[in-house]
N, C-alpha and C positions, 0 to 999 in steps of 0.2 A: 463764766457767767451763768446767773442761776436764770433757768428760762420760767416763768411764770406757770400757771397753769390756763390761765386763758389765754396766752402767747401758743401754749401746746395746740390747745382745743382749734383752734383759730386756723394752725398749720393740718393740723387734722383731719380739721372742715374742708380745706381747698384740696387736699390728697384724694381725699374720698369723693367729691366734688368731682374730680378730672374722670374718676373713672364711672360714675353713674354717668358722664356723658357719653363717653365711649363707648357703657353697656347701652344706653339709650338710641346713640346712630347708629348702634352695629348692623341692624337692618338694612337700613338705608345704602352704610358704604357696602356691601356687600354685593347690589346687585349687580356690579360689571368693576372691571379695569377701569373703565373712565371714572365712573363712580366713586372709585376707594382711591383713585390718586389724583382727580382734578376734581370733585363734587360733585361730578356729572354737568361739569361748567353750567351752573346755577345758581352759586351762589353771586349776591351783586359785589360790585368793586371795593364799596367802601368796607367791606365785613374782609375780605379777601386782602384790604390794605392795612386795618387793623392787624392781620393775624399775619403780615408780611412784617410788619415792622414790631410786634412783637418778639417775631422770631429773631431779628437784630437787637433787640433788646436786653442779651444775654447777659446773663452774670459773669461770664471769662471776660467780654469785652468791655462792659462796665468796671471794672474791677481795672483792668488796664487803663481805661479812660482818668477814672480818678486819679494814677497814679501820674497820668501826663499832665491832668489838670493840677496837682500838687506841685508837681515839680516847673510846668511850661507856662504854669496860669491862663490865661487868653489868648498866648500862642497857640495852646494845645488844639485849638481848633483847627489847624491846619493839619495837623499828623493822622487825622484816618484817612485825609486825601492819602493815605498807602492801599484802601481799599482798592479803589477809591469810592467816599462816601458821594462824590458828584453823577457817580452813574445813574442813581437814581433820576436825575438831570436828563441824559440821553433817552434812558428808558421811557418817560414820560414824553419828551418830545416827537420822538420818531421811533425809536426800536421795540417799544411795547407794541405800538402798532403790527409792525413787520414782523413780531414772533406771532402774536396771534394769528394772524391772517393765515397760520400754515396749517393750523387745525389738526395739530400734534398731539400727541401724549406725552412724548418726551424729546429733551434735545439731541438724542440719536436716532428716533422717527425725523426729527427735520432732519437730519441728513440725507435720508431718502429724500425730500422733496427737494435737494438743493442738487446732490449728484446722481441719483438714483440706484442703478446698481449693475453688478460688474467688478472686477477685479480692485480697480481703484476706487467705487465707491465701498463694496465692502471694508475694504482698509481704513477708513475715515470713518466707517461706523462702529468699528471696532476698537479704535484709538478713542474716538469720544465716550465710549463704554471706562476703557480703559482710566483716561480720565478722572472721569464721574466717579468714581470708584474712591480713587487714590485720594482723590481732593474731600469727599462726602468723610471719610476714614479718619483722614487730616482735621476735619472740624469737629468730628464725633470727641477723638482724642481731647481736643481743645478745649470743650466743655466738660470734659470727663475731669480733666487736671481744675478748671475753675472751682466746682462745685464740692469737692474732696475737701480742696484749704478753705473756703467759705464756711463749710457747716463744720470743722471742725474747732474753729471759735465759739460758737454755740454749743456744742454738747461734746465738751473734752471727753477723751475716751477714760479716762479714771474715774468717770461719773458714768457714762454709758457700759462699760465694761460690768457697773455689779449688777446688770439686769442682761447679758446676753453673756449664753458661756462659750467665749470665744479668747485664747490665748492667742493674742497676735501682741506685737511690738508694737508701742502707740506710735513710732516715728508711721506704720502703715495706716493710721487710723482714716488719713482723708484717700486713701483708695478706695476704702469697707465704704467709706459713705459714699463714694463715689458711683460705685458699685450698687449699693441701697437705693440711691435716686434714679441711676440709669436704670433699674430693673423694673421700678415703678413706671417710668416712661413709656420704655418700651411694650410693655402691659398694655397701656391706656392708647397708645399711637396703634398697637395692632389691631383693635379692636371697631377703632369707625374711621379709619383714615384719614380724609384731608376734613368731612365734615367735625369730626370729632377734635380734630386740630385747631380749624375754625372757631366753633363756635367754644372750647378751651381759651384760646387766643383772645375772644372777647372779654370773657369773665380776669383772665390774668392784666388787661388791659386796665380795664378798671381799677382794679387795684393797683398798679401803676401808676396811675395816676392821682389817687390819693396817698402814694406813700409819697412820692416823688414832691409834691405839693407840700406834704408835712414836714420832710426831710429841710426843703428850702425856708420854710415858715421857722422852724427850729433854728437854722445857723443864722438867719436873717435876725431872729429876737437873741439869740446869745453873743453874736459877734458885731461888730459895730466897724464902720469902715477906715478907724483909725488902728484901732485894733488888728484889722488885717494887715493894715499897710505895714504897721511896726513887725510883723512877724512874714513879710514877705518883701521878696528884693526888687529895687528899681526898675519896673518895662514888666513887673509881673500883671499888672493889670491894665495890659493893652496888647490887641491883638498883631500890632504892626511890631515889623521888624525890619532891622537891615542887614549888610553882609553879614552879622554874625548875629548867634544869640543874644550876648550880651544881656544874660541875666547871671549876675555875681552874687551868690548863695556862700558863697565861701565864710561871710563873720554870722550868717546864719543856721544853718546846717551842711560846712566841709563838706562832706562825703556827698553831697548832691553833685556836684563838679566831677567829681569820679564816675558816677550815674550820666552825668549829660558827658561824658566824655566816653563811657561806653555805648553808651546811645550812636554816639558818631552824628549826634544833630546839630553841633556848636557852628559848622557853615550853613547855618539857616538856610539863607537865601538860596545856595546850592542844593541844598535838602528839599527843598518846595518846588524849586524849576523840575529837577528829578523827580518828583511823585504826578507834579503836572505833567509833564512830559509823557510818563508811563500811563498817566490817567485816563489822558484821552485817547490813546491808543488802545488800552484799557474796556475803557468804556465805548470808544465803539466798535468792538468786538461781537456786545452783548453779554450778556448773564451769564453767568458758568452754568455749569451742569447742577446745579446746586435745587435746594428749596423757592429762591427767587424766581429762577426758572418756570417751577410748578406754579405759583401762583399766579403769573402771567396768563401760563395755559391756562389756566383754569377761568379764566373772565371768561362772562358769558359774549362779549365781543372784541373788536380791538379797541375801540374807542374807549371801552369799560379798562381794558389792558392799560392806556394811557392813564386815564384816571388813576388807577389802583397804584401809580407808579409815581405819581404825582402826590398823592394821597400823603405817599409813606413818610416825607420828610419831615409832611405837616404833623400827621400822628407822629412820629419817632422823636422828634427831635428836641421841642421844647421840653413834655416832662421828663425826658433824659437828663436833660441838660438841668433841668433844675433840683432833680435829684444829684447828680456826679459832683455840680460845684457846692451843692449843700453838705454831701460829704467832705469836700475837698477843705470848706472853708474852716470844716470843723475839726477837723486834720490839722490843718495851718497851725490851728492857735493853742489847742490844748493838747495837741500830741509831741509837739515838736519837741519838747524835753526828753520824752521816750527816744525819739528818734536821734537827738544828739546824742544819748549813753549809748546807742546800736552800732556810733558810727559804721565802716561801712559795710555791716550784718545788716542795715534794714531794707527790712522785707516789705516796697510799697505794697504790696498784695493782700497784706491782711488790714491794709487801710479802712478797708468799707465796712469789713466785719468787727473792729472794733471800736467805728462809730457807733455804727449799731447795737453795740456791748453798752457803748458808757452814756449814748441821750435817746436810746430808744425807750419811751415810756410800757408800760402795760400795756397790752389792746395792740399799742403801734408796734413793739418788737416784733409782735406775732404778724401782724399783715405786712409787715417788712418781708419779714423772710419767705411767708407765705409769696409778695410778689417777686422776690428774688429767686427761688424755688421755679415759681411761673418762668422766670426769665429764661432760667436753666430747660426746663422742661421743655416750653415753646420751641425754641432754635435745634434741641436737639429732636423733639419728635418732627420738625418740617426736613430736618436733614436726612431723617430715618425713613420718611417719607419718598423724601429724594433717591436715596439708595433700592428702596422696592422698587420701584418703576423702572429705576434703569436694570436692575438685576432678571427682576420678572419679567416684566415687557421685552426687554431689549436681550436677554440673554437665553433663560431658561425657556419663555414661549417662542424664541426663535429656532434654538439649536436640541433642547432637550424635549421639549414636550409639548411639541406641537398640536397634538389632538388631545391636550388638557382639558377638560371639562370646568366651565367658569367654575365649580365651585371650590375645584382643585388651585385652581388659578388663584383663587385668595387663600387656600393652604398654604400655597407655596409662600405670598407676600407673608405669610406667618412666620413661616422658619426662615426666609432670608429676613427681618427684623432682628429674629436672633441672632443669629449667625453674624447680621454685623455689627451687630453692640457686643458680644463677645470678641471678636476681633479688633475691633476696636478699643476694648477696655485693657486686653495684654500691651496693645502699644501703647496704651497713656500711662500703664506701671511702669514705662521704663523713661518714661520724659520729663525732665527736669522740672521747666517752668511753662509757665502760660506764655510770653513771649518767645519762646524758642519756636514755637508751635507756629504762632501767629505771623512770625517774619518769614519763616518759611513757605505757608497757605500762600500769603499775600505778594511777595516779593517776586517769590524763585519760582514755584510751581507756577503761578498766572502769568508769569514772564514767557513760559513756553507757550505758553495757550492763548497768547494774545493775536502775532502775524494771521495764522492760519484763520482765526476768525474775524479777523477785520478783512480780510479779503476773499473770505467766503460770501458777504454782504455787497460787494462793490464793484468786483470783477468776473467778467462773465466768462473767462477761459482757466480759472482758476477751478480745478479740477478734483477729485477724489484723490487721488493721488498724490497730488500736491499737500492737501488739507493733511492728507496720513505721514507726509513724512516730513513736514512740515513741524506738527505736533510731538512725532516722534523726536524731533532732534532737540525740542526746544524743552521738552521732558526731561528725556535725558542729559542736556546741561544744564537743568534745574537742579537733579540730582547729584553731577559729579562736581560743579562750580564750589558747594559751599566747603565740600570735602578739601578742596585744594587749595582755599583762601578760605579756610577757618572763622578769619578776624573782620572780614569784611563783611558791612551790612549789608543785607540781601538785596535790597533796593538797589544799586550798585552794578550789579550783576544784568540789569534790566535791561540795559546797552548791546551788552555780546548776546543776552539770551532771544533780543530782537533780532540780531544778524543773523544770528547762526538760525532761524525757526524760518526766516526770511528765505535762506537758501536753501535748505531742506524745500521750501514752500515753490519755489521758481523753477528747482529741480527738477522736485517729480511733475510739475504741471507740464514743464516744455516736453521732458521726455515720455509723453504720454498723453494718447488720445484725449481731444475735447470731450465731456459729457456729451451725453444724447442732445440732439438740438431739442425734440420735444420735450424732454425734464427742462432742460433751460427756461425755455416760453413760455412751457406750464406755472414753472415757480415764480420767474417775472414776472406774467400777468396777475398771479396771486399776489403776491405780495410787495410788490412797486416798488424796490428800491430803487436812490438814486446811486449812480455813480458811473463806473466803465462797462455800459450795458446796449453797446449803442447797436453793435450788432443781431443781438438778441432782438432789441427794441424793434427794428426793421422787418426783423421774423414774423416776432409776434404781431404788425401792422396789417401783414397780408391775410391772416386770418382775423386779427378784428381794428378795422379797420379806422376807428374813432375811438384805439386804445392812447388816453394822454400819459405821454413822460413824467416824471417828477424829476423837477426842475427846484424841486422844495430845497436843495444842499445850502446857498446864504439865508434862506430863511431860518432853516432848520438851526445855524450855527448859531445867529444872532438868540436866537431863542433860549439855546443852552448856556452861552454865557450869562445874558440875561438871568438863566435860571439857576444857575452856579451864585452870582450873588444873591439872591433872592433866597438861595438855600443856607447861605453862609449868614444872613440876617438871622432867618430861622437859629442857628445854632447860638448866636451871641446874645438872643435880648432874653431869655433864660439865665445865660452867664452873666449879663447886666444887673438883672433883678436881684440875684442874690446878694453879686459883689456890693448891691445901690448905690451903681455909678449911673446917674440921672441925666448927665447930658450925654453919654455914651446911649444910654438907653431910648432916648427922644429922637436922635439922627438916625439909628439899626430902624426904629418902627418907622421912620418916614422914607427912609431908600427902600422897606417891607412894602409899603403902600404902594411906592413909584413900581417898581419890578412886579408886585400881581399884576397893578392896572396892565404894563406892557404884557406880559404873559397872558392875559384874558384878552387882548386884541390883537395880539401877533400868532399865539400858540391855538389855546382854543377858539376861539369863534372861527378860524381858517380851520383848524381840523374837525370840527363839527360840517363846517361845508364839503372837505375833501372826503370825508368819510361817506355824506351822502351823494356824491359823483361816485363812489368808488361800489357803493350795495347797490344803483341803479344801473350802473356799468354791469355787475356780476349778478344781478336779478337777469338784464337782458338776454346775457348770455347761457342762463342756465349755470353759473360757475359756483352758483350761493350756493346750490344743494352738493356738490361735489366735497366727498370727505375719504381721500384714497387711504388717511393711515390709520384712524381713530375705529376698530368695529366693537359697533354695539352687540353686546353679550346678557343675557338677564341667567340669569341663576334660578335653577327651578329644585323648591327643595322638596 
């Protein structure tokens, strides 16, 4: 495809754009640790929710998304429950709160305030290092492999090759560019940190959402809902299912049946209870060590934390969704011929990129890719984000360089930037596809990482110990599972990698001292969870003595369900819009109506009250100024 010259100028603008902002915060993130990896928790929620949910916003996942929406139609809404996409759900309800309240830099600082420290707490803080690590690597890669086959639609290397003298094989072509954008990133990510990310985050937002808008405008005026129907199969445009798939592609594009049978999705129903299943166990875990993580921390309170969590679905979800099925519908109709000659060679992957080839007009090619580019850039500079803080904070100013001087302190986050986008780009040259990547993140890895953190929330004798080898085990059959059942989908695995993290987890806790009682009481009192706490509770009573329980657990659940449809609404009446299925689209906004109004008098206006019992509580006590893990640092140049 020949790219314009204002399509260029356009892309250009936005490149050059990310990093005048970067030179422009570089002051600012500069002045401390807190500063260059939360924003000196200052920034408000809604800017913090924006640049959260643009970071979801990627082009590896987008790209995937199209290709379930081609192939699952309306079902495809259920399949990133493999995140799962409902955590946002939890987060919002209750666990947003309960991470802030810890007044962390990162999620192996909360682990001092949960087990403290000592043999078995050390080991839990080094497993959550460990971690954070493997998994931030794993996503790095994942956007690396997206962005390579994306822009290599746009500027084939037999056209880019007679302006750079570089002799490589074009089969390498989307590494070099892979390589090109990741270099650029990490440039502009090291230079203002999470502000620079931020306020990046808004500007790419924007654009998002007028491409998104145009994209649906486009397949809405070229395709018509007869038109789709004849070019897609029976149950594709509805989101209900039963025991099985039961979408038959076979007199329309064969080789999809091959795809949904590699998939391993065709027992539907079985497919959905299993991602539920794993979801909520999942999700009440809490956040990975990841970029979501940080922008929790980074709320100026918890309440702000709720919000921002809450926020994301609203910003995320619609002009997603109205860009993906604007791709998808335009896929349907006029690819589909390409796609029968492919049989089964086709590559849904270069789906989006060659929308974008054949109805992107002038002006819009360019802010396409330009926001596509954004998509890439955002997710991966908040994950490179995520990787400094754990490396720096949590490794290098603990074990190496303790009497680093702040100004060294941001040297270092310079060269661990590097250091892990180079390592991370050797591992995406050797990875096939963008799902192989993505079933593994989600499935197998979060499968080990789920026990230990759901009962690090809940129960109050569950121990450093426990959490470390807990972790460990469930890691480790992350790792050797897929090796030994090749063919089996990850998700799958969810089951044993629960049991086996399980007893690792009951293990080390029985065979090894309780935490300190005062880290226990200390962390309780801060941060209220409900659940198996009752001994603590009693502790904590005798020192303060008009401390209330949370008793929020059937509140909290009714909430999240509640919030799970309410989210699932959000995701279909974008997909309605496009498809212009009208009475689909009338029923999704009137159950949208019924599920805020509940959520605005079940969720907020009770957490608005609880949050002010809870700063008058910890005004009393003196507990509001207490900040044992976050130290302020200013930089003197």
């Amino acid at each position: 495809m020949e790219i314009s010259v204002i399509d260029i100028v356009i892309i250009v603008s936005y490149l050059l754009a990310m990093i005048v902002i970067g030179l422009i915060l570089k002051k600012r993130a500069a002045k401390n640790l807190d500063s260059y990896f939360l924003g000196g928790k200052t920034l408000p929620y809604y800017m913090l929710g924006i640049s959260d949910a643009s970071g979801m916003f990627d082009i590896s996942g987008t790209m995937w998304m199209v290709y379930l929406a081609f192939v699952y139609g309306l079902k495809s809404m259920w399949i990133p429950w493999l995140w799962p996409v409902f955590n946002q759900i939890f987060l919002m309800v209750y666990l947003s709160v309960w991470l802030r309240r810890s007044n962390v830099l990162t999620g192996a600082e909360w682990i001092r305030t949960r087990f403290g420290h000592g043999r078995g707490a050390d080991g839990a803080y080094t497993i959550v290092i460990l971690y954070a690590i493997v998994a931030v690597m794993g996503f790095l890669c994942y956007g690396f492999i997206g962005i390579g086959k994306f822009m290599e639609v746009f500027f084939p290397w037999e056209q880019v090759s007679r302006f750079i003298p570089l002799a490589i094989d074009p089969a390498m072509a989307p590494q070099l560019y892979g390589i090109f954008f990741t270099a650029i990133t990490t440039f502009y990510v090291m230079l203002g940190g999470m502000h620079s990310i931020v306020w990046a985050d808004m500007v790419k937002f924007g654009i998002m959402i007028i491409s998104g808008i145009a994209i649906a405008v486009i397949a809405m005026q070229q395709v018509s809902p007869e038109l789709l129907a004849a070019n897609t199969p029976e149950g594709w445009d509805s989101p209900f299912f039963g025991w099985h798939l039961d979408l038959d592609w076979s007199t329309l594009l064969p080789s999809i049946m091959d795809r949904i049978a590699d998939d391993q999705y065709n027992l539907f129903t079985v497919f959905v209870m299993m991602m539920l299943f794993k979801g909520i166990f999942m999700s009440m875990a809490g956040p990975a060590a990841n970029y979501d993580m940080q922008k929790i921390l980074a709320c100026r309170s918890p309440k702000e934390a709720a919000l921002m969590s809450g926020s994301v679905s609203v910003i995320l979800l619609i002009p997603r969704y109205l860009m993906i099925m604007g791709f998808t519908v335009l896929a349907l109709v006029f690819f589909r011929d390409e796609f029968a000659h492919m049989g089964n060679q086709m590559d849904f992957e270069i789906i989006l990129p060659k929308a974008i080839s054949r109805f992107g007009k002038v002006g819009l090619t360019g802010l396409l890719l330009a926001g596509l580019l954004a998509a890439f850039m955002s997710s991966f500079a908040s994950t490179i984000n995520a990787a400094q803080a754990y490396l720096v904070n949590d490794v290098l100013l603990k074990f190496m360089y303790r009497s680093a001087s702040p100004k060294k302190q941001i040297r270092l986050s310079y060269a661990v930037s590097i250091a892990v986008v180079v390592c991370s780009t050797i591992i995406g040259l050797y990875v096939q596809n963008i799902n192989s990547v993505l079933q593994w993140i989600v499935s197998a890895l979060y499968g080990g990482y789920i026990a230990a953190n759901v009962l690090k929330w809940h129960w109050w004798r569950f121990n450093g110990a426990g959490f470390f080898w807990g972790m460990l085990a469930g890691i480790f059959g992350a790792i050797i599972l897929p090796q030994v059942f090749p063919d089996t989908l990850p998700l799958y695995f969810f089951p044993f990698l629960f049991v086996l993290s399980l007893f690792g987890c009951f293990a080390g806790t029985w065979l090894s001292r309780p935490t300190e009682e005062e880290v226990l009481v200390d962390f309780y009192v801060r941060v209220r969870p409900w659940g198996f706490w009752g001994p603590i509770h009693q502790k904590a009573l005798e020192k303060y003595p008009d401390l209330r329980k949370n008793d929020h657990f059937k509140r909290d659940m009714v909430n999240v369900a509640v919030g799970i449809v309410w989210q699932c609404c959000l995701t279909l009446v974008p997909m309605y819009i496009v498809i212009k299925q009208g009475q689909g689209l009338l029923t999704t906004i009137l159950i949208l109506g019924i599920t805020t109004l509940i959520l605005k008098k079940n969720w907020y206006d009770k957490m608005n009250r609880d949050e002010e019992e809870y700063n008058a509580f910890m005004v009393k006590y003196g507990l509001n100024k207490t900040d044992k893990t976050v130290t302020e640092k200013t930089i003197i140049d």
